[in-house]
C-alpha positions in Angstrom: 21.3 3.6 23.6 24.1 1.1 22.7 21.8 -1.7 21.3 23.9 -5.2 21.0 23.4 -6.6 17.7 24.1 -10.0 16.1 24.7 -10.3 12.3 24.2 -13.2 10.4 24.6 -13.4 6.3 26.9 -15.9 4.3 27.6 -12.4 2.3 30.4 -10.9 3.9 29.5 -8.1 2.0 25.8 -8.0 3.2 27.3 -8.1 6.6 29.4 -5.1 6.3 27.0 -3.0 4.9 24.5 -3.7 7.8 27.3 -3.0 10.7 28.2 0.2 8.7 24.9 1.4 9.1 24.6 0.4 12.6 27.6 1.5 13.9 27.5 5.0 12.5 23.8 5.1 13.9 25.3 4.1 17.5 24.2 0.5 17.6 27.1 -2.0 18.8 27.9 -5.2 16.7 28.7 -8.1 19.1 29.0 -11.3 16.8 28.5 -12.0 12.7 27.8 -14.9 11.5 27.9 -16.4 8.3 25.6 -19.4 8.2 22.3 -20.5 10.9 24.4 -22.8 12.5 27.3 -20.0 13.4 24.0 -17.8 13.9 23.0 -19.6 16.9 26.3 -20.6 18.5 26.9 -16.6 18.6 23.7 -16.3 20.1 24.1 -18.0 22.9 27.4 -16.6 23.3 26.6 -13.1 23.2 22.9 -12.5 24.2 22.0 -9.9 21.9 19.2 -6.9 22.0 18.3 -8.0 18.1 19.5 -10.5 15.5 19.9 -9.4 11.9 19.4 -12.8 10.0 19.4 -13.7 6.0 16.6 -15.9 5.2 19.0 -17.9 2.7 22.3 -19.1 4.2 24.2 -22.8 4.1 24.1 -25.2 6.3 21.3 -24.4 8.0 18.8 -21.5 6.8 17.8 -18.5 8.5 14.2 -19.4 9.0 15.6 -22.9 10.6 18.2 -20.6 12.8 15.4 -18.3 14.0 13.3 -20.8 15.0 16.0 -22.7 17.4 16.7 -18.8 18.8 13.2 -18.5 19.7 13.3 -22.5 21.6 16.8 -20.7 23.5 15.4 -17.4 24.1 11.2 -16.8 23.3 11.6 -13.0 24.2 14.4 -12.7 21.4 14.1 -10.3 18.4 15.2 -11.6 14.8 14.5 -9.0 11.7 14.9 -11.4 8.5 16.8 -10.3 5.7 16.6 -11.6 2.2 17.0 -10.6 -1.3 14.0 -12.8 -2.4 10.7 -11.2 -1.9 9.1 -15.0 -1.6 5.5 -13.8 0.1 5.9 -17.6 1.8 9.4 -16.7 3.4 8.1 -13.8 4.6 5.0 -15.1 6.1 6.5 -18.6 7.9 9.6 -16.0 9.2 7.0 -14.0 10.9 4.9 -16.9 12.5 8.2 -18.4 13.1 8.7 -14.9 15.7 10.5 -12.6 13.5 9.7 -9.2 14.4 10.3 -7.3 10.9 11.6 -8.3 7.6 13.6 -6.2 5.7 14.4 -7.0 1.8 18.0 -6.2 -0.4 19.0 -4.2 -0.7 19.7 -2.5 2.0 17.8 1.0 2.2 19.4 2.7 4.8 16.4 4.5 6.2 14.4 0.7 6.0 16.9 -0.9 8.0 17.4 2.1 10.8 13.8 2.4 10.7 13.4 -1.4 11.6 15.7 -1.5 14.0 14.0 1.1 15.9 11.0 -0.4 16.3 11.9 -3.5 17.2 14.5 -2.7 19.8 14.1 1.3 20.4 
């Protein structure tokens, strides 16, 4: 099942507590990221199964990040991440190809459940 997943969060926190629940649920963690810009170097780099991406990072956001991913790679899967329950966010993330969203945080269940869907 290993799964190869990309993180990207400027919380290093936030970014722990996702690979935690990963790796003890036997996903693999390839890359983190701390900003969009970071977030799509890795991506290219690593080609993962799914991207875990914050909606709200410097330098260049998640929505902004997820949308050059998409230009790289149309058939890749980004589940946004954000603490803000902005409706708008939500809604330009998903016509922007995100395949989930997932709010802080983090419910366990949520974010397993997610994952699942998107990438089995």
């Amino acid at each position: 099942m290993a799964k190869n997943i990309l993180i990207c969060d400027d919380a290093a926190f936030m970014r722990m507590m996702i690979k935690d629940i990963l790796v003890k649920n036997g996903y693999t963690v390839v890359g983190e990221a701390e900003n969009g810009i970071k977030a799509v170097e890795k991506f290219t780099e690593t080609k993962p199964d799914l991207v875990m991406m914050d909606i709200t990072m410097p330098e260049m956001d998640g929505i902004q990040a997820l949308k050059k991913i998409k230009e790289i790679d149309p058939a890749a899967k980004v589940i946004m991440c954000s603490a803000m329950g902005q409706q708008a966010m939500v809604i330009e993330s998903i016509q922007s190809g995100a395949k989930d969203f997932i709010v802080k945080p983090f419910d366990r269940d949520r974010v397993l459940e997610a994952v699942k869907r998107v990438v089995g």
